[in-house]
Structure formats: C-alpha cells, structure tokens
C-alpha positions in Angstrom: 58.4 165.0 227.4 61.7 166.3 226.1 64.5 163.4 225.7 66.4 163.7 228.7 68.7 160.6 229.6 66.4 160.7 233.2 63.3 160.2 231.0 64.7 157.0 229.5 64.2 154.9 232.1 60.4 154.9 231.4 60.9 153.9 227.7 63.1 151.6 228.4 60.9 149.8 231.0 58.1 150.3 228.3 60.5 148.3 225.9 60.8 145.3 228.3 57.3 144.7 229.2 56.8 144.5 225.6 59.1 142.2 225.2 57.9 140.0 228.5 54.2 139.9 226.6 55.4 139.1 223.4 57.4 136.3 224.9 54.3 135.0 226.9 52.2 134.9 223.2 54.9 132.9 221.8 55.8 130.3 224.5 53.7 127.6 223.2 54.6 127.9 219.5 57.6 126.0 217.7 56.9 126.9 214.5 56.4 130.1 212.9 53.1 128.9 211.5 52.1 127.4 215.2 52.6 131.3 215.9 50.4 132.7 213.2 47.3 130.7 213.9 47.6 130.4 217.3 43.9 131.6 219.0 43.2 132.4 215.0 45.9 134.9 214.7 45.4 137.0 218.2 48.8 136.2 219.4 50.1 137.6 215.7 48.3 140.7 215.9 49.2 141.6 219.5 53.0 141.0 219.1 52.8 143.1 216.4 51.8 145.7 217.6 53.8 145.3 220.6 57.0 145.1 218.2 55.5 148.4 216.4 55.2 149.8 220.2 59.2 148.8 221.0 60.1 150.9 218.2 57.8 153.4 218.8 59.4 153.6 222.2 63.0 153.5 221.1 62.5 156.9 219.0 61.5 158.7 222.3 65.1 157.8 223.7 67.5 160.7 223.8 70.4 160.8 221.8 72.7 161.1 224.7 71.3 157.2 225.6 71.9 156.0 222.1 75.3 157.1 221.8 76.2 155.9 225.4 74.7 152.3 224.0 75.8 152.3 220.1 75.9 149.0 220.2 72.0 148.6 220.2 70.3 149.2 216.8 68.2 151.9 218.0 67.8 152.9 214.2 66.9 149.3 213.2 63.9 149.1 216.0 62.6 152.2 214.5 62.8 151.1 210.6 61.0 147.6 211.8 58.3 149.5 213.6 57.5 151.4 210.0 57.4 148.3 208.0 54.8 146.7 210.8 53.0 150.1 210.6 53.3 150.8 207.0 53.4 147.5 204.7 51.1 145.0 207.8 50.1 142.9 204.8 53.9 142.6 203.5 55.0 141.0 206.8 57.0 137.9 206.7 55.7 135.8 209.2 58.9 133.6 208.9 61.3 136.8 209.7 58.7 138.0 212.3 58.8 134.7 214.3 63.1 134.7 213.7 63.3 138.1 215.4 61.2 137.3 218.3 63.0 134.1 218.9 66.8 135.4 218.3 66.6 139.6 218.4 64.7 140.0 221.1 66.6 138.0 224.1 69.4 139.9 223.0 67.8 143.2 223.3 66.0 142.1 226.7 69.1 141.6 228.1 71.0 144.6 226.7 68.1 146.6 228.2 68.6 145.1 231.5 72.0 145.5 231.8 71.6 149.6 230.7 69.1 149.7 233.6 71.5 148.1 235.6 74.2 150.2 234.4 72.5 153.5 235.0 71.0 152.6 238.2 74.3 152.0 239.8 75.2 155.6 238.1 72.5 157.1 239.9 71.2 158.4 236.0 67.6 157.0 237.0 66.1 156.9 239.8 66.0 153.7 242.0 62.3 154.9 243.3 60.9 155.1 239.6 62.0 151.8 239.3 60.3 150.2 242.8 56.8 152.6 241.9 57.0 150.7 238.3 57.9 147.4 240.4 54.4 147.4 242.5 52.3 148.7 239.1 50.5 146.3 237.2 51.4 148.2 234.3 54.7 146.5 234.4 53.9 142.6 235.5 56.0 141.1 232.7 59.6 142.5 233.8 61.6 140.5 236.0 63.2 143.3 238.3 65.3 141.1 239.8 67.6 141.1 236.4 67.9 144.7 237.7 70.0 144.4 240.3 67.9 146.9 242.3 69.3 147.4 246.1 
C-alpha cells in the first residue's frame, strides 16, 4: 500500500490494539520484575513484540500524517522497534516496563484523539472504522474514545 493519509487509519488502529494487549499483559504486574516472570516470561515476549509491531506500524504512516501530528515521536517508535528487533538480549527490562506504564497512555490517547480528529474531517472513513468495530481482529480498542456518530 502506498502512504496515503486514507491508509493511515488502518495503522493507526493496528497501533492501538497493540497497545490494548500489551496493557492486558501488564495489568496484574507492579513491578517490572512481576512483569518479566509473569507466566515464565510470555507476557515479556508478547509485549515485545507487540512494541516491535507499533513501530513497525508507525513507519507505514505517510508523511503527510506525521507532519500534521509533529508532536508524536513517530521517529522515536521506529528507533525503539530496532533496538527490540536488533539488540532483544540488550533490553532493559526496567525502561521496557517505564515505557509501557508512562509512554504508552500518552500515545493511546494521542492516537485516539487523531482518529477523532480525522473522522470528524471526513480524512478516513467512518465505515472502515464500524467494519474494524465488529472484527475480532480489533477486540482491544475501546471505539467509544472515538467519538464515532
């Protein structure tokens, strides 16, 4: 798919459904070590690779998008996704438990409110958003932070 700012929408959907599942792996942990050896390290692994897959997914985001939103760190979702990918054994598990606890609320909501934003623009399409509503695909993304009418 070419980036096209109507093709965002998908990505950025992508991007909060990663973010609901990485939220349900972490709610019973306090600690960053509860988070690391919870169910021997599968809730680790799988928000890992579910952080890897936000920045993944913020690279596919046209540049039109990221300049509209400059306030979002596109650049700095990609660069974490490379150090997941690249140095896995480097990781922090610290830092990795600090982002998910204080970054990602912030970009969950920043995400909502450009889907908001660009709904009420008519620069994605409200029926993308109800098909994604009814899809299991997408069963960790509260659409009522949408605002969809």
């Amino acid at each position: 798919m070419q980036p096209n700012i109507k093709n965002d929408l998908l990505y950025l959907l992508g991007i909060l459904e990663s973010i609901g599942k990485i939220e349900r792996y972490t709610l019973p942990c306090v600690t960053a070590d509860d988070f690391y050896f919870l169910n021997n390290q599968l809730n680790f692994n799988a928000s890992l690779n579910l952080l890897a897959n936000i920045g993944e997914l913020s690279t596919k985001i046209s540049a039109e998008l990221k300049n509209k939103y400059p306030h979002i760190e596109w650049q700095k979702l990609k660069y974490f996704r490379n150090r997941i990918v690249h140095d896995y054994a480097g990781l922090d598990i610290y830092i990795v438990f600090k982002i998910i606890g204080m970054e990602l609320p912030i970009l969950k909501e920043e995400i909502e409110k450009i889907i908001s934003k660009e709904l009420s623009l008519s620069t994605f399409d409200i029926e993308e958003v109800r098909v994604a509503q009814n899809s299991i695909f997408y069963s960790h993304i509260n659409f009522d932070k949408l605002n969809i009418k």
